[in-house]
One Martini backbone bead per residue (centre of mass of N, CA, C, O) as a GRO file, in nm:
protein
  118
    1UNK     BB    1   0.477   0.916  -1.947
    2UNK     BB    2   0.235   1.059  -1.808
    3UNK     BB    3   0.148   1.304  -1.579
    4UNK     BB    4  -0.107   1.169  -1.518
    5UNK     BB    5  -0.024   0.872  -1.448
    6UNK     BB    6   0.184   0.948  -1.213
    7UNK     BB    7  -0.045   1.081  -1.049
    8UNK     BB    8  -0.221   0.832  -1.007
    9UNK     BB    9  -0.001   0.653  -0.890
   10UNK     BB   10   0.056   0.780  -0.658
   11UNK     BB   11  -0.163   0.820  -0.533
   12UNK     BB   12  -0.240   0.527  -0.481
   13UNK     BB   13   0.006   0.452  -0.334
   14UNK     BB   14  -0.065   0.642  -0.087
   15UNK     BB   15  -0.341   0.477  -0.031
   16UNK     BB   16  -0.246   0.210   0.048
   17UNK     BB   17  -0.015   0.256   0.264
   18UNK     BB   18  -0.221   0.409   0.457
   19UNK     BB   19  -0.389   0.154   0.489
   20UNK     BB   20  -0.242  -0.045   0.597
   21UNK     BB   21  -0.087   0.169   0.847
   22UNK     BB   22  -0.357   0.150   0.949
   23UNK     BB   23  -0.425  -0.144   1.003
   24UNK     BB   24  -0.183  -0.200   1.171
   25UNK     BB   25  -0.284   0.012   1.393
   26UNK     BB   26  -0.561  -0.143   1.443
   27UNK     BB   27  -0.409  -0.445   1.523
   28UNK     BB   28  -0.262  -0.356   1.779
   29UNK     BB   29  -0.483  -0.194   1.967
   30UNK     BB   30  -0.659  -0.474   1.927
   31UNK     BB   31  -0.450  -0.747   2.030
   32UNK     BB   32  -0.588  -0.737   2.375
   33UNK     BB   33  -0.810  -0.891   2.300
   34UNK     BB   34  -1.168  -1.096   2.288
   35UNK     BB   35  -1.366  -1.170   2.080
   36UNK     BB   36  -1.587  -0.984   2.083
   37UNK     BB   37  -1.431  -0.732   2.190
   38UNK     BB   38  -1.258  -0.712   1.974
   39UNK     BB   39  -1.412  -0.657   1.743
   40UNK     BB   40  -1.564  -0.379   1.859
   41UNK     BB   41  -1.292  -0.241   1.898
   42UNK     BB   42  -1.224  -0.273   1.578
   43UNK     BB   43  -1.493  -0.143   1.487
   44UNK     BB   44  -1.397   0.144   1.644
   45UNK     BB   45  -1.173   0.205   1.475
   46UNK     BB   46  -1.012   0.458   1.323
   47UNK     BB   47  -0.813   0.309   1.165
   48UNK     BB   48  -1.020   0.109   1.016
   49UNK     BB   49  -1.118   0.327   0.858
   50UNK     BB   50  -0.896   0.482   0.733
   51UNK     BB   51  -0.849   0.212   0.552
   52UNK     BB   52  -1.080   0.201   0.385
   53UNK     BB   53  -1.091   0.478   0.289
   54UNK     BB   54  -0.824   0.436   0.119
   55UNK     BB   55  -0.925   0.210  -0.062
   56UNK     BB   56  -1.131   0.358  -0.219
   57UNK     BB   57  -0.980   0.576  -0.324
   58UNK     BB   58  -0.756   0.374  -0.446
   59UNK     BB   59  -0.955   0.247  -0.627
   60UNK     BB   60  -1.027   0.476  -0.813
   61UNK     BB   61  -0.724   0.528  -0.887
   62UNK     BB   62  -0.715   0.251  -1.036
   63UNK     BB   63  -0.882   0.273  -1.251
   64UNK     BB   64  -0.773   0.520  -1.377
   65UNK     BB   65  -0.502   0.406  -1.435
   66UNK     BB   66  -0.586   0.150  -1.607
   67UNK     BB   67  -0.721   0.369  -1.840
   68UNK     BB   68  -0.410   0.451  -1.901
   69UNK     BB   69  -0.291   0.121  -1.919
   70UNK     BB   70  -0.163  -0.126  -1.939
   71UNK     BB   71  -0.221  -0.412  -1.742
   72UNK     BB   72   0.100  -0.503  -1.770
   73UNK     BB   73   0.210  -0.214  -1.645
   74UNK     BB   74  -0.029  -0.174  -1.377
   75UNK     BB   75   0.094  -0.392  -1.196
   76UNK     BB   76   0.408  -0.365  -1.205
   77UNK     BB   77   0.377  -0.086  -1.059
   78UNK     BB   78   0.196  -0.161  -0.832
   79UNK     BB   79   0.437  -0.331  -0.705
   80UNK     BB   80   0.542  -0.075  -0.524
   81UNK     BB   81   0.394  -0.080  -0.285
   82UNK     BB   82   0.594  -0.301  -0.121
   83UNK     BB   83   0.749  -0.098  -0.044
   84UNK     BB   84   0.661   0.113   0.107
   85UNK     BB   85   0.513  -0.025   0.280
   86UNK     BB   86   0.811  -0.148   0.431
   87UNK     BB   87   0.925   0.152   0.464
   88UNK     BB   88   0.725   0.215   0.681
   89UNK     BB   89   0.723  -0.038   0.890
   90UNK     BB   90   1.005   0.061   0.974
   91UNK     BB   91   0.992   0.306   1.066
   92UNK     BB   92   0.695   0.286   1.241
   93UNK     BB   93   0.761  -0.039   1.355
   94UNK     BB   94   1.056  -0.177   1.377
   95UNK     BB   95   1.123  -0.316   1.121
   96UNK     BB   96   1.270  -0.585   0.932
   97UNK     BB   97   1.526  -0.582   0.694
   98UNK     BB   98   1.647  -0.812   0.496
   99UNK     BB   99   1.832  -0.925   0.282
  100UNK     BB  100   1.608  -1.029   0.098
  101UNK     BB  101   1.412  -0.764   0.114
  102UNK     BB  102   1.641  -0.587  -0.042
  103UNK     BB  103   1.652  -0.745  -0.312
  104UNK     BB  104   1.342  -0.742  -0.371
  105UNK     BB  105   1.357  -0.403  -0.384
  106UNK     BB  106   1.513  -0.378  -0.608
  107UNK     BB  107   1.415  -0.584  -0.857
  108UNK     BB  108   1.107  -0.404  -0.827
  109UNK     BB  109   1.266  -0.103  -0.869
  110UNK     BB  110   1.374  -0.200  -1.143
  111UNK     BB  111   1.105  -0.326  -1.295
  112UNK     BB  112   0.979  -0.029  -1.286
  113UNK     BB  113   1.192   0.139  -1.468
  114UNK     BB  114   1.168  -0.069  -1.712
  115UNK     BB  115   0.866   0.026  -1.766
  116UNK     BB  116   0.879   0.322  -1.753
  117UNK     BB  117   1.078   0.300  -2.026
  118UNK     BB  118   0.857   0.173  -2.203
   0.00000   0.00000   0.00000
């Protein structure tokens, strides 16, 4: 894998992962609200923009990802953030990694170590 692909892969990665923890942060700081106040409060956090504004970013880099790598070898990779995703989760919202969700991280970092390496 080159250089630019590895750069292309890791800013999708990283934006993808901060687009989620904006949204869960939008999701939680506006979940007791109700109805109308409910939608006016999240559309008006600043963290569902800014998970929007990173979602566009990464899709952006997902597109040139995709245009560097064959579509079966972008997916398996795209699937790393999965991990990312869960090990923020953990960090900043002191979720629980079960020990099935444990064995998925493994599965999911050895296969994309195998594609990486193809």
């Amino acid at each position: 894998m080159s250089a630019l692909i590895i750069i292309l892969w890791i800013i999708n990665l990283a934006c993808d992962t901060v687009g989620q923890i904006a949204f869960k942060y939008a999701a939680i700081t506006s979940k007791h609200n109700q109805g109308m106040h409910y939608w006016r409060k999240l559309f008006g956090n600043l963290w569902l923009w800014l998970g929007f504004g990173t979602y566009v970013l990464g899709f952006i880099f997902w597109l040139a990802f995709l245009s560097q790598v064959p579509l079966s070898q972008g997916i398996l990779l795209g699937s790393f953030n999965m991990i990312t995703v869960m090990l923020a989760g953990r960090i900043l919202f002191k979720e629980q990694i079960t020990p099935f969700r444990l064995i998925g991280i493994l599965f999911i970092t050895t296969g994309v170590v195998l594609v990486g390496l193809a």
